[in-house]
N, C-alpha and C positions, 0 to 999 in steps of 0.2 A: 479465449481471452483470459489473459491473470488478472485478478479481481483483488483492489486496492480499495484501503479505508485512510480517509484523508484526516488526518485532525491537527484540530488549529488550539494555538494556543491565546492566553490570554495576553502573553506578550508578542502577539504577530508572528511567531516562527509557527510553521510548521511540517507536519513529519506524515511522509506515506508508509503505510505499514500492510505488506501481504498478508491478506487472507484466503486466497486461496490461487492453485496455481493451474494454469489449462492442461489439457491435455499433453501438448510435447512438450510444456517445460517437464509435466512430472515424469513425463520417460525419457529426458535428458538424462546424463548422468551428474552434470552443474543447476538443472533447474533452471538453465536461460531460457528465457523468453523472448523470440525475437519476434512475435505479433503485435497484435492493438492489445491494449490495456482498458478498464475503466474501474470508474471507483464506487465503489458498492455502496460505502455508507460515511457521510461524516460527522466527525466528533467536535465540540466543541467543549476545551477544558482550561482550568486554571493554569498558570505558568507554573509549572517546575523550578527546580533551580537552571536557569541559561548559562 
């Protein structure tokens, strides 16, 4: 499974970001993943610029 970190923002958007990737995406040669996913850890941060 690719292991995603979810963070949210202070104005309600927010963004998944890989942190790590399973076993056949990393011996893809694109890095697809076409399994289950879950997300590992979430952030919660200030707004950016949107």
């Amino acid at each position: 499974m690719c292991q995603y970190e979810d963070i949210h923002y202070g104005c309600l958007h927010h963004k998944l970001r890989l942190i790590k990737h399973c076993h056949f995406a990393r011996n893809d040669p694109h890095h697809a993943c076409f399994g289950a996913w879950t997300v590992g850890r979430t952030w919660s941060l200030p707004c950016e610029h949107c």
